[in-house]
N, C-alpha and C positions, 0 to 999 in steps of 0.2 A: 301156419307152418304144419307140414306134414306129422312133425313128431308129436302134437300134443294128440292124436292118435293112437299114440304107440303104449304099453305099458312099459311103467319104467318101477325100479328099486331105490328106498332112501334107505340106508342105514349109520344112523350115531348112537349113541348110547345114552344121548340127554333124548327122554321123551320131548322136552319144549321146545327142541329145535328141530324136532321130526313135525310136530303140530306146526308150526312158523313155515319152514321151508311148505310142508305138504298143501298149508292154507296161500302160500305163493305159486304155487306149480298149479293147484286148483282154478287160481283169478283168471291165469294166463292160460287158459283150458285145457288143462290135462286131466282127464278121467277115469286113468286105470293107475293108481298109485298105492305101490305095496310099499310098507314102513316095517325097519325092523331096529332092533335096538340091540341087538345079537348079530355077530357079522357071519358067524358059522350056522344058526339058523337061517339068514337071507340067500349063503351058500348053497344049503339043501335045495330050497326052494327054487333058485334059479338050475341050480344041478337038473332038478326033477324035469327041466321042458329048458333045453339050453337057448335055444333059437326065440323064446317067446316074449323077452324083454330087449327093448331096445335099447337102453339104457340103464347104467346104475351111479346113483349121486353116494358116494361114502367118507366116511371121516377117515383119518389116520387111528389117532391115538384113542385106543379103547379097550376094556377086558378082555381077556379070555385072546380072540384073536384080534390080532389088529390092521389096520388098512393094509398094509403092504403084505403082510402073509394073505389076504383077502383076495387082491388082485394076485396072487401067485396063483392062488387056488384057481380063480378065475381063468386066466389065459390056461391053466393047464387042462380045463375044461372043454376049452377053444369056444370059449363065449367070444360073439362077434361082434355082439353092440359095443356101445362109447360107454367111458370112464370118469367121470367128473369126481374130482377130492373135494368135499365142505372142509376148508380146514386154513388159516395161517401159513403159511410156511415161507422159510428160510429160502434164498435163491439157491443156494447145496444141494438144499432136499428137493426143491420143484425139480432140481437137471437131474437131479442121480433117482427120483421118485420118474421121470419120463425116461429113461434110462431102462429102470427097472422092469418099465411094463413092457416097452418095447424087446425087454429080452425075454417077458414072459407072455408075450403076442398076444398084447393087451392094446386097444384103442386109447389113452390117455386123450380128452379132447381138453382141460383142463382144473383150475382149482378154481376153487371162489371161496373167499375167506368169511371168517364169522363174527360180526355178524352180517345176513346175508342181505347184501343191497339189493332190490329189484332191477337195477338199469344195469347191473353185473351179473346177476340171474340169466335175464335177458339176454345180453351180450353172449354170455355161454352156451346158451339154446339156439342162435341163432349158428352158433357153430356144430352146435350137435345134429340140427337139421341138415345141415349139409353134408357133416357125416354118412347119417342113414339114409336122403335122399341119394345122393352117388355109392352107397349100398345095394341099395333097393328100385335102382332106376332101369327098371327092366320091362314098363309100359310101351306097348309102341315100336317095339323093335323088329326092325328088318327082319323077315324070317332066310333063310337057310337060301332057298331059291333063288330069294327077292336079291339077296347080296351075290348070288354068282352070277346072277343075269347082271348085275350091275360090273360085274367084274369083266365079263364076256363082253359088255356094251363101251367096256372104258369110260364110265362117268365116274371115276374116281376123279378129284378135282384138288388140287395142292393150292394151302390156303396159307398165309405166312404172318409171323408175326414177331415184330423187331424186340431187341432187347435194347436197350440205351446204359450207355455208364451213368452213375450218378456224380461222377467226377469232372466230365466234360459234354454230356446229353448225346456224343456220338452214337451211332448205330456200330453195334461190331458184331452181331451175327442176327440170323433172322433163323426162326422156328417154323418149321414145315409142319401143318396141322390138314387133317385130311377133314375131306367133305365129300359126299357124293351130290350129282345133280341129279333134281328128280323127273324122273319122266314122264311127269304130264303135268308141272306146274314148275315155273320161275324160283320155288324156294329151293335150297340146299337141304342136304340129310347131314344131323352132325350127328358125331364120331360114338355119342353115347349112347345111338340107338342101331348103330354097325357093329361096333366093336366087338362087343360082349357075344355078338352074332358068332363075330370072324374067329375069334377065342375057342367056343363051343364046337364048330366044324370044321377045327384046323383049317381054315381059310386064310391065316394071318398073313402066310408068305405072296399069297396069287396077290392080294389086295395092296401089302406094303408095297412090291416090288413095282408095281404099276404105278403106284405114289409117286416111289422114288426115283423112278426113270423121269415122269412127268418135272420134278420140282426140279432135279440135274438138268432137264434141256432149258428149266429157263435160269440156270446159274447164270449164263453170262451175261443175260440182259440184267439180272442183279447186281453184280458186281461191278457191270461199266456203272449204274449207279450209285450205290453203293462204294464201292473201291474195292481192288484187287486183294483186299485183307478182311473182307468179310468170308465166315463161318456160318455154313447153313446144316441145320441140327437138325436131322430127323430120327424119329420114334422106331426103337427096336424093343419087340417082345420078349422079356424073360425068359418065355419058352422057346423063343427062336436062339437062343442061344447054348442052348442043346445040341444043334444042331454045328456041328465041327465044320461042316463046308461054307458056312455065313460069311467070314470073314473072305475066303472067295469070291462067292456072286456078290459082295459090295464093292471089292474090288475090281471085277469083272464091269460093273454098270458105272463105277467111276471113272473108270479108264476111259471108257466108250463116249463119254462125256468131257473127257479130258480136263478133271476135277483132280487138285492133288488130294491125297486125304489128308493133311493140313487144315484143310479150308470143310470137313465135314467133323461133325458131333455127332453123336450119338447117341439118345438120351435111352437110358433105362429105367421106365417106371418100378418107386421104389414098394408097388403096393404088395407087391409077393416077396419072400425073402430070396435074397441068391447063396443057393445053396449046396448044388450040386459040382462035383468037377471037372462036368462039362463044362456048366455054366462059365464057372472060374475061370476053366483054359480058355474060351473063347473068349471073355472078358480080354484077359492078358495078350492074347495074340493078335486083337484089335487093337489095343495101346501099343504091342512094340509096333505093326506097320501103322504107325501117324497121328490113328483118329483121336479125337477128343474124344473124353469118356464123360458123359454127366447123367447123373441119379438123377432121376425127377421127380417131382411130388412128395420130398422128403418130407418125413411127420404124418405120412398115412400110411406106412407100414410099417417094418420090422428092423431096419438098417438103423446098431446103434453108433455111440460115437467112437467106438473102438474099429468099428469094421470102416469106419470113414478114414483113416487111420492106414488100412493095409493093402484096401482096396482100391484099385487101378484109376482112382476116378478123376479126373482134370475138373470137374465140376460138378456146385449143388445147386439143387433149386428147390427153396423153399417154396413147401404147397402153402398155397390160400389160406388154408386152414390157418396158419401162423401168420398171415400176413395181413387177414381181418383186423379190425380195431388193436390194431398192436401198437399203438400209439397210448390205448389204456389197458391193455393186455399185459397183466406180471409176468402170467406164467408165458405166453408168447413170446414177451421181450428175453428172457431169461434161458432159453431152447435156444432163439434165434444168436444169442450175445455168445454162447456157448459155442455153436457152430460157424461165426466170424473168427473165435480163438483158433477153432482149427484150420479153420481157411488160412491163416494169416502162417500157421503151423505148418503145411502143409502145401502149402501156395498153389491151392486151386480157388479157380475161378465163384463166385453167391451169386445165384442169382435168387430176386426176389418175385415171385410170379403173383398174378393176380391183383395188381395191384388198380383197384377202382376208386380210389377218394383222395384228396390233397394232404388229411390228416397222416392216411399212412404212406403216403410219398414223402410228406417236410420231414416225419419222423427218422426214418428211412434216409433223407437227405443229412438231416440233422447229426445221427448217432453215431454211424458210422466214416470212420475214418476213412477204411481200406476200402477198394473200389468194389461195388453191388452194382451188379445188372440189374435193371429195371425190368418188366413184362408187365403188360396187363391194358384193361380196354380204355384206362384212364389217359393211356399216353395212343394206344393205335390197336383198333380193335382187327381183329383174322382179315385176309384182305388177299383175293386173289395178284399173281404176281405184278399186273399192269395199275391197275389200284394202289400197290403197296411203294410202284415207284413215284405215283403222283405226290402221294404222302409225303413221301423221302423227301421230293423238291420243295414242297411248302415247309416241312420240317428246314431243310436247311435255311432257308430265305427267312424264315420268322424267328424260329429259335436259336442256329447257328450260329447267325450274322451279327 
């Protein structure tokens, strides 16, 4: 794993469970470990170089300051790495402790109680890795050129990936996911090593719109598949929503396709806050003409349960993050059981993404009542359009029938 790399911070106040945890984090190879048994000393410390840990494991309840004034300190610092509690806790305190950090632009990745098991250690690292791996995943990426010559050549490639109810395994909308073809070999470029490209040189609109033109011409071959009541969801940038003329040129490209906006979504990655009123008005003026609104990747940014609440949104989709081992995940189970109550509240659409193993599908199946969208590569992995209908037909013949 990337992260036992990284230096990370312990802070409790019992020296023996800084020696326990520290001699655990050691097995499992991690080699830059600062302990502190003072949470306003560990403060300093991380204060002095904000960028240079990538993690901090800390307790709640302790002198002087305590966990939660800790992480207040902390987001107000704008420390970027993840947040792990050693600590017990009450389901109240887990939701309004992910609650809190989230309003103090904190990464929360989770808790692990005391004393500390290894296989839940574990379990928490391996989500911590993926935090600062999709942090830090900035190897290899397309440069500046490479992505407009791609844009000029139109090897932008719409790649789709179905959501299922867990009520009756139907297909009822499909997720437009980009890929570029590369130009001198059969493999695709995925989106983590464009993006962050397209982001940096205001690229996002030349790249999206070419997407989205591409994925709209092949609606109709979806839908005679599929049925005339599928929803296809493509990716809008936060900062494209600044932009007051947006809800325009989707209108403009939907027309010309003769798509109603009924039948599109449009997911907004939740990993920046929305906060401007731009932002807002074009939010709202997308919802009154049609479209679907869905936050994506909830639980890797800043969006809490109150703004779920006010905000225009027809739909959530749990990140990965929460949907790993959450079958033995408290605090996952606990975030996710929270944001079904508002669903149910509010009567927008869950869906549950990333979903790769049986464990967290039965549970997934199991727990909830009310209906959760499925996603992930355990049911149908990205799959250009004619691929994704062949799918569809074996899907209904096996599973349907």
């Amino acid at each position: 794993m990337e992260i036992i790399k990284k230096p990370i911070v312990l802070i409790d106040d019992s020296p023996a469970l800084l020696l326990i945890l520290h001699a655990q984090l050691s097995q499992l190879g991690f080699k830059y470990i600062d302990t502190f048994t003072n949470a306003e000393a560990a403060l300093k410390k991380i204060q002095s170089n904000i960028h240079f840990y990538a993690a901090v494991f800390t307790d709640l309840n302790m002198p002087k300051m305590d966990g939660m004034e800790f992480i207040r300190h902390l987001g107000k610092s704008q420390f970027n790495g993840g947040v792990i509690i050693v600590s017990e806790m009450d389901p109240k305190v887990i939701s309004l402790a992910s609650e809190l950090a989230k309003e103090n632009n904190c990464h929360l990745i989770g808790n692990i109680p005391k004393p500390i098991e290894q296989h839940k250690l574990k379990m928490l690292l391996v989500k911590l890795n993926d935090f600062v791996t999709k942090k830090e995943n900035i190897i290899n990426q397309m440069t500046e050129s490479d992505l407009i010559n791609a844009i000029k050549n139109g090897r932008l490639l719409p790649y789709y990936q179905p959501k299922i109810s867990n009520l009756d395994n139907k297909v009822y909308s499909v997720e437009v996911l980009a890929r570029i073809s590369s130009d001198n070999t059969n493999q695709v470029i995925q989106p983590s090593m464009f993006i962050p490209t397209a982001e940096k040189y205001n690229l996002t609109d030349a790249f999206s719109f070419q997407l989205f033109n591409k994925a709209m011409a092949d609606f109709k071959s979806l839908s005679n598949s599929f049925g005339p009541d599928l929803k296809m969801a493509i990716n809008i940038s936060p900062n494209q929503l600044t932009d007051f003329l947006i809800p325009e040129k989707i209108d403009a490209l939907r027309e010309q396709h003769a798509i109603e906006a009924k039948n599109i979504i449009l997911e907004i990655t939740e990993e920046y806050a929305l906060k401007s009123n731009a932002q807002l008005e074009t939010l709202n003026r997308l919802r009154m003409r049609g479209y679907s609104i869905s936050l994506d990747d909830f639980g890797t940014g800043f969006t809490n349960l109150t703004q779920l609440r006010t905000l225009p949104f027809t739909e959530i989709k749990i990140d990965r993050s929460l949907i790993r081992d959450i079958h033995i995940d408290n605090f996952s189970q606990v975030v996710v059981n929270s944001l079904a109550q508002i669903a149910i509240e509010q009567h927008f659409t869950l869906v549950a993404e990333g979903i790769e193993n049986f464990n967290e599908l039965e549970y997934l199946q199991r727990h909830f009542k009310l209906e959760v969208l499925l996603q992930g590569y355990l049911i149908c992995r990205p799959k250009p359009c004619k691929e994704l209908i062949t799918w569809h037909q074996n899907w209904v013949s096996h599973v349907l029938s």
